[in-house]
N, C-alpha and C positions, 0 to 999 in steps of 0.2 A: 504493500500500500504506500501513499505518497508520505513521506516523511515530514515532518512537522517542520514548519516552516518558525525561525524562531527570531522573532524583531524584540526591540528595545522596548516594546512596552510591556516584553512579559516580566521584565527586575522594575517597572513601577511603584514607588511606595507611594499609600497613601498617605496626605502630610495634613496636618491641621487646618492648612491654609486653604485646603482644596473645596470649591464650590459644591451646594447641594448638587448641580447638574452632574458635575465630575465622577463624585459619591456617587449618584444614581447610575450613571452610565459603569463605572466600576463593578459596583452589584449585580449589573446583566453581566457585563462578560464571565463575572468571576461564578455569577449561577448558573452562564451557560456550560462552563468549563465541568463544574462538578456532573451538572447533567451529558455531559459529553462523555466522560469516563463512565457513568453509569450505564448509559448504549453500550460501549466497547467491553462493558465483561458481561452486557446480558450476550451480544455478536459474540465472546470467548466462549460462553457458554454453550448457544446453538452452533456453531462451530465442532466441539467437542460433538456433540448429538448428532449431527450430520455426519464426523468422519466413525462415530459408531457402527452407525446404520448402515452406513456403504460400505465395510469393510470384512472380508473375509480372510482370516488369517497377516492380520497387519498389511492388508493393500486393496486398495480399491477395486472391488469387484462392480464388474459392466452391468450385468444383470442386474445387480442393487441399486447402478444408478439410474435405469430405467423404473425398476419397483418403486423408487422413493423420487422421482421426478419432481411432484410437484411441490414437496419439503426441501428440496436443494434449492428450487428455482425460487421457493421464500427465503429461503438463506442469502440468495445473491439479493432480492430485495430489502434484508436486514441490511445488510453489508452496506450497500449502497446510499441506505438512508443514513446510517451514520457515518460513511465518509463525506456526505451530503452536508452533515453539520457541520464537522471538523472543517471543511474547506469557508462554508457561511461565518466560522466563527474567527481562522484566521482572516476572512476579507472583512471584519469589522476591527478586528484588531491593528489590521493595519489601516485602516479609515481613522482609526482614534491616534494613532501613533500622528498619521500625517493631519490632525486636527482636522478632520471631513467627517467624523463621525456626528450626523445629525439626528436629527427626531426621526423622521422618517427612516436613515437608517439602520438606528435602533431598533424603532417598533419592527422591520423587515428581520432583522433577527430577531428578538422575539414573538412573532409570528410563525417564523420559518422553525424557529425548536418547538415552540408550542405544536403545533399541526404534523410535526415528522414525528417528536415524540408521542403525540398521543395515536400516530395510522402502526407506529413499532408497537402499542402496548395494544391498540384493539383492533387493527386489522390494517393489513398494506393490501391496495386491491393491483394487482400484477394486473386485473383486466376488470372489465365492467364484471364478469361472473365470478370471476377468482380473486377471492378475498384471503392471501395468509395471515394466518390467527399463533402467536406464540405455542397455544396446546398443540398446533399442526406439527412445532419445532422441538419437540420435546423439554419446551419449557415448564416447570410445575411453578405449584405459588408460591412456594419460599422463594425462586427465583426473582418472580414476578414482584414479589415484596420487598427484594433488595433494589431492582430496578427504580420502584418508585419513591426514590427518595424524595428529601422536601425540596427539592431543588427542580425536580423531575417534575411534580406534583402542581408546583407552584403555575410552572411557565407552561405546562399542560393547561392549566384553571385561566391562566391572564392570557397566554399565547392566544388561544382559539376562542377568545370572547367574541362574542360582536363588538363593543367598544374597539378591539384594535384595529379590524378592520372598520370601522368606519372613521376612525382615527391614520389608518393609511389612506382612505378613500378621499380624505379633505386632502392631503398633500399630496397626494397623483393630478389633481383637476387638471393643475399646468402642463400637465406632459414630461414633469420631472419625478422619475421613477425608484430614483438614487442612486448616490453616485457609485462608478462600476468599480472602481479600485483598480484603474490604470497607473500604473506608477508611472511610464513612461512618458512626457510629453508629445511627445511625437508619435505615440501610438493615440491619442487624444484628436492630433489631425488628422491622422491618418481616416478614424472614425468620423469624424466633421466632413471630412472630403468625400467621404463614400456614403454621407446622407444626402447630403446634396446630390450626388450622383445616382443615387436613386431616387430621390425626393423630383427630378426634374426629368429622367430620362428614362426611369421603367415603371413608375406607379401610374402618371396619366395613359399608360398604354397595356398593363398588365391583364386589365380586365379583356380586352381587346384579343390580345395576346390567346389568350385561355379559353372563349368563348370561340370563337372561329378556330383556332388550335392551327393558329400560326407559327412556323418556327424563329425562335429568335433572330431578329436581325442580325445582318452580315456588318454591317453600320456599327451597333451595337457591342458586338464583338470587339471589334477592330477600337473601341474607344477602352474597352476592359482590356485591351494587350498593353494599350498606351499608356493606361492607368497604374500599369504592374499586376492587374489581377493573374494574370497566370503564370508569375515568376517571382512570387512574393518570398517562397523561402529556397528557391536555388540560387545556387554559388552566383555570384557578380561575372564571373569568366562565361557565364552562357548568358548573361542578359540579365540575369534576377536580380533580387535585392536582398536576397539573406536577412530576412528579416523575422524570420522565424512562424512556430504554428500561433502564437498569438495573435500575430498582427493576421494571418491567415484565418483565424476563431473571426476577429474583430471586422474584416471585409464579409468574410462570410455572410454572418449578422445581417450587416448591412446590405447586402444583395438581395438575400432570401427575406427580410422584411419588405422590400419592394416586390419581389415575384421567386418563387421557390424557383423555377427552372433557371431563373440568370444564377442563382448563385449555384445550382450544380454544374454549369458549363464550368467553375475552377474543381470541382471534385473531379471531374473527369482528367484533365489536365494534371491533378497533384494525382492522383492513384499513377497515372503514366509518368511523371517525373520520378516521383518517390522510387517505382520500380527500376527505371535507369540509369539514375542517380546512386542509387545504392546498391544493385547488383548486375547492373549494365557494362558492358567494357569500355574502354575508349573508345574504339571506333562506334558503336553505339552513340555512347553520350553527344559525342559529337554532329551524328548524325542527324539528333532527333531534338536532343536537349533547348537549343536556341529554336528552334521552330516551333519548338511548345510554349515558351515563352512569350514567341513574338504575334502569335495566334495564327500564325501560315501555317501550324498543324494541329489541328482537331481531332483529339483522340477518343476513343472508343473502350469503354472496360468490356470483354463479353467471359464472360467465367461461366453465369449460370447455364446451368441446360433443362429441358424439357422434363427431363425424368429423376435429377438429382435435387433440387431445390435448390438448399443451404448446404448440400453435404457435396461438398465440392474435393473434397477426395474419391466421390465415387465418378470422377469424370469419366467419358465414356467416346468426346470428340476425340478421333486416332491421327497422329503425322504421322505419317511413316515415310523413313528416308529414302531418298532417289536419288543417286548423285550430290549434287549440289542444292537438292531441292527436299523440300517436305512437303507433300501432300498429304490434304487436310482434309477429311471427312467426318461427318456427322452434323449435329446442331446445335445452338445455341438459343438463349430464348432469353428475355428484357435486357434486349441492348439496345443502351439508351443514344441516341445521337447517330446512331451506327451509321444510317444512309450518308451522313454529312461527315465523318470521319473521313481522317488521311489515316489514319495509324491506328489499329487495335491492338490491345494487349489480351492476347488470344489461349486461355486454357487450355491445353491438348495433352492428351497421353501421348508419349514418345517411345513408351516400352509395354506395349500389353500384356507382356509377361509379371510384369509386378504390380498387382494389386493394391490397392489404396493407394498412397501419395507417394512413392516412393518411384512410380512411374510416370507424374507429371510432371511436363515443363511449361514454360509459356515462352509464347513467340511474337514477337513485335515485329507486328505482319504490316507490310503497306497496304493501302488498296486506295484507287481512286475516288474521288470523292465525288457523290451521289446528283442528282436533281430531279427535279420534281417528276420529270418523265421516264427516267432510267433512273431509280434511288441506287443498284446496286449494278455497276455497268461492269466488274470483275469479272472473268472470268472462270467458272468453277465455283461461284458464290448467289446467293439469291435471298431474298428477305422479304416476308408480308410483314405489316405493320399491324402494332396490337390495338386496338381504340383503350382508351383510358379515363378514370372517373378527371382525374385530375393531373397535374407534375406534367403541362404542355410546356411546350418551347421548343423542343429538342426529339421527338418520337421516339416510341418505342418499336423493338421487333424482334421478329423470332426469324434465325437466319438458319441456310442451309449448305453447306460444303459440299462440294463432289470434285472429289480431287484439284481442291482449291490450291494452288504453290505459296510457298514462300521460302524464299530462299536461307538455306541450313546457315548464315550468317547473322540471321536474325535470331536464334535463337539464344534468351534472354542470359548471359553472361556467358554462355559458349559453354556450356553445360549440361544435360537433362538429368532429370529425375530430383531439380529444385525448385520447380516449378512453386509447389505447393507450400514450402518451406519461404520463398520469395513473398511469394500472397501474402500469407500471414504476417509478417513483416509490415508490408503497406498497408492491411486492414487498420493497423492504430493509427495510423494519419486520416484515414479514410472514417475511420469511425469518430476521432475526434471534430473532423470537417462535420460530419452527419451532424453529429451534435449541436452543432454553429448554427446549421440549416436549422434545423430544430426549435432553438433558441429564436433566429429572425421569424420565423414561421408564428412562433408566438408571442413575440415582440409586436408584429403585427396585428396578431387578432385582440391584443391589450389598446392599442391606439384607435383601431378600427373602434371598437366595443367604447370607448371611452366618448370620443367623439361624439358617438352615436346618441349615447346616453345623455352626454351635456346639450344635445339639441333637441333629440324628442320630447315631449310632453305630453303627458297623459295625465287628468284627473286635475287639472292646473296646475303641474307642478311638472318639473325635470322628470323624467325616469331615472334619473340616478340619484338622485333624492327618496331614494327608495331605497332602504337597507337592502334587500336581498339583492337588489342589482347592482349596486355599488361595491357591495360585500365578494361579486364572483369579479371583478374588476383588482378589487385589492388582492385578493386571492394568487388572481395570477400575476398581478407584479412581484409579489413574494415566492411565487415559484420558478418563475425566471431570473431571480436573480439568483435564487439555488443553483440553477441548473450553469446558469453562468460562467460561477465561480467553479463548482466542479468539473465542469471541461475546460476553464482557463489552466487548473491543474494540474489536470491530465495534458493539454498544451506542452506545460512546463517540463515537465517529465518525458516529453519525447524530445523539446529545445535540449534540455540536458542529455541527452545521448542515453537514456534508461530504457529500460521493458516497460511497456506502460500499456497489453492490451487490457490486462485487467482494469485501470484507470480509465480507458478510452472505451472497452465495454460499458462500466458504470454512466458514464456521460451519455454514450448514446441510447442504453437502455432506460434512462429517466427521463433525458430531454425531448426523445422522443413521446413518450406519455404527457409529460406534459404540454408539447405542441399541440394534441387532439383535446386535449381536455379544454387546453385555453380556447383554442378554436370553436369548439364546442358550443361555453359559455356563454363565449364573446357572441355566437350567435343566437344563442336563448336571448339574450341581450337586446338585441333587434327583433327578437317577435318573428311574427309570420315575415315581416321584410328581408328579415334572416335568410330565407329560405327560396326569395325570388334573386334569379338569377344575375338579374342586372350589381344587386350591392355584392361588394365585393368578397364580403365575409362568407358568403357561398363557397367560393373559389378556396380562400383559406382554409375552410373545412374540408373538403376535396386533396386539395395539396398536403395538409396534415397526416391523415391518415395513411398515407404511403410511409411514411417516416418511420413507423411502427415494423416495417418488413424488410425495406432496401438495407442494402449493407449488415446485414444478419438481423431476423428476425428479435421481435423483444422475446422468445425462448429462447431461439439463439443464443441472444446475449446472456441471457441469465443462467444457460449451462456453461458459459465460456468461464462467467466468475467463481460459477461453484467449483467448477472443475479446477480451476487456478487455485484458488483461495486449499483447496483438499489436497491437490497435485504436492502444492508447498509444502501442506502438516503447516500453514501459518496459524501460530495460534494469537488474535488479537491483541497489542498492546493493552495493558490498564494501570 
């Protein structure tokens, strides 16, 4: 897990001299902390009870993990809520350190431990039907009883009042949600620049965009290469700007709060860099690296296939060698952009003889780029398009190989049978980007909703002048800025050169949840208006609910951390 992040105001003394505000804001952090530790050994605990249950003879047996599935996949939700805090509370910590810690975002920490503590003591809902309950985790009540200390008890009781939301809901009106804990100045402009740049050049047009299911402008594009959007965290010698996964989290944001598909055209891009960048050769890198930058190449992810899902070990498209060629058969299914791609990063077994991942490589395949009459003019290659609720811009499709080439110099670091080993690798960049997606997705439906509410009127008064609608308004300001901060951390931890998929699981398995929920609200929020096509919030809710599935399913996610978290034997800090 991500290591504690340790600044100068954890040796703090209180002095005599120090104001009631001071004292008051010292007492939440210092209650949040006791309640933070109280999480981490009820998590030592169902940790202990999880690697019980799955184990036959001191190692995790496969069959157990199937038997107790849906007790592991609450596990990864305990987990997650409490490193959810841990990261909320060092972002207040250091808000107060740099004198930013305000009212509002105080009450957002205590709101955000009130609401996470009391879903860990009576139910985390992994889904609208699946609700994990501590009994499910082999928690008893003496447990339960040490959990809730008065600390725990307290910010449970003040946290989830209605006073505090409606105590956040007065200081949202303005559109100031709290500050995000950018240390950085220049990651500060970076995010001013790319509100603008969505604020003027993809919001008046998104609806537009999604309704007709037009693909992103070529215009458009070419203004995101100029921008740096697709070379934000490669080396300066290809064009980028080495600026790391934060400032990538922070555009991200910004994009996908304007229209979900602009901000996946940089996922598509960093999934293809990340891979050749770090396990591409030089003539590779060379090849491809500054043209993914420069947006002269549009890449393509295609992993999944028709019959494997998410288990993308059981691939089943064959290369098989010819000379200087690989010939590629079989098929592939939600490749996104595909017809408009120059370049895919192409799944393929290269050795059928070895089952599971041990025979996959990936091949960065050229192929020329589509139009509207001929989407796949390749030859050996062909693609119908899938129709979609929502996530326009860029189309989807299920493609077909028949002894499609690519020449055996493509083949991703001059290697096979690391194919799968390579993936997993760029999935934590890819998951922590999803994340981001996640986050704008529901950064929008906060603004959308907000908006909406300070204009309508009903009954002669505001609709947000209405506790329960104002109340799902504050709601998700304060779970956005959870989600925030736990994928800036997980950000951080891949900046640092660390293993971080357990981190970048946790961020996309929560921020995705939270994007459909806010979305959700945001349109309970609008009434029947919600639900006509024209307002935008339609679209929001459409685009959210993909987010739950791409880039590993929220199961998915939630066996990756049990499985990590069990793999280790880590047993919780307390």
């Amino acid at each position: 897990m991500i290591d504690s992040i340790n600044t100068p105001e954890d040796k703090i003394i209180e002095t005599t001299t120090m104001t009631a505000s001071a004292k008051s804001t010292n007492n939440l952090i210092t209650k949040c902390e006791a309640a933070l530790e109280s999480a981490r050994r009820l998590e030592s605990h169902v940790h202990a009870e999880m690697a019980k249950a799955v184990s036959k003879e001191n190692r995790i047996d496969r069959e157990q993990l199937t038997t107790h599935q849906s007790s592991l996949h609450g596990y990864a939700w305990v987990a997650t809520y409490v490193e959810s805090l841990k990261q909320l509370l060092h972002w207040a910590k250091r808000l107060k350190f740099e004198n930013l810690l305000g009212e509002l975002e105080e009450l957002i920490l205590e709101a955000g431990f009130g609401e996470y503590l009391a879903q860990i003591s009576g139910g985390i809902p992994m889904s609208q039907v699946e609700i994990v309950r501590l009994t499910n985790l082999g928690v008893d009540e003496y447990v339960k009883r040490d959990f809730h200390n008065t600390e725990v008890n307290e910010l449970i009781r003040d946290g989830t009042s209605p006073q505090i939301r409606q105590a956040i809901a007065e200081l949202i009106m303005d559109g100031n949600f709290g500050s995000l804990g950018l240390k950085d100045p220049e990651l500060e402009l970076v995010r001013n620049q790319f509100r603008k740049f969505s604020n003027e050049k993809i919001v008046p047009y998104a609806q537009d965009w999604h309704l007709n299911d037009r693909l992103i402008p070529n215009d458009l594009i070419s203004e995101m290469a100029e921008l740096g959007v697709f070379g934000l965290t490669l080396p300066e010698k290809w064009g980028g700007s080495a600026s790391g996964k934060i400032a990538m989290c922070v555009v991200t944001e910004e994009l996908c709060r304007g229209f979900l598909g602009v901000g996946s055209l940089a996922t598509r891009t960093e999934i293809a860099a990340d891979l050749i960048g770090e396990h591409g050769t030089e003539a590779q890198q060379k090849r491809w690296l500054s043209g993914l930058v420069s947006g002269e190449i549009l890449p393509a992810a295609l992993f999944t296939e028709p019959n494997t899902g998410s288990d993308l070990a059981s691939v089943n498209t064959r290369a098989n060698r010819t000379g200087d060629m690989y010939k590629v058969n079989g098929a592939k299914t939600w490749a996104t952009h595909a017809a408009r791609a120059d370049l895919m990063t192409l799944l393929v077994r290269t050795n059928p003889d070895h089952p599971g991942h041990t025979g996959i490589s990936i091949l960065l395949a050229p192929k020329p780029r589509g139009t509207d009459s001929e989407p796949f003019p390749a030859a050996g290659m062909n693609g119908t398009e899938i129709k979609v609720l929502g996530y326009r811009g860029m189309k989807e499709f299920e493609i077909g190989f028949d002894d499609f080439e690519v020449p055996t110099d493509c083949l991703l670091g001059q290697v096979e049978g690391k194919g799968f080993k390579q993936l997993m690798s760029g999935m934590e960049t890819a998951r922590i980007q999803t994340a981001a997606r996640a986050i704008g997705v529901a950064q929008n439906a906060l603004e959308l909703g907000l908006s909406y509410a300070l204009t309508r009127h009903q009954f002669g008064r505001r609709i947000y002048d209405f506790p329960r609608v104002s109340a799902k308004l504050a709601s998700i300001a304060v779970e956005t800025m959870i989600c925030r901060q736990l994928t800036w951390a997980a950000a951080r931890e891949k900046d640092a050169g660390r293993r971080c998929d357990l981190e970048a699981g946790m961020a996309k398995l929560l921020a995705a949840r939270v994007a459909w929920s806010s979305a959700d609200n945001a349109l309970q929020v609008h009434g029947g208006n919600g639900y006509a096509v024209e307002f935008p919030i339609s679209r929001v809710l459409v685009d959210s609910r993909i987010l739950n599935v791409f880039e590993g399913t929220g199961e998915i996610q939630a066996q990756i951390i049990s499985r990590r978290l069990l793999d280790t034997n880590r047993t919780p800090a307390v």
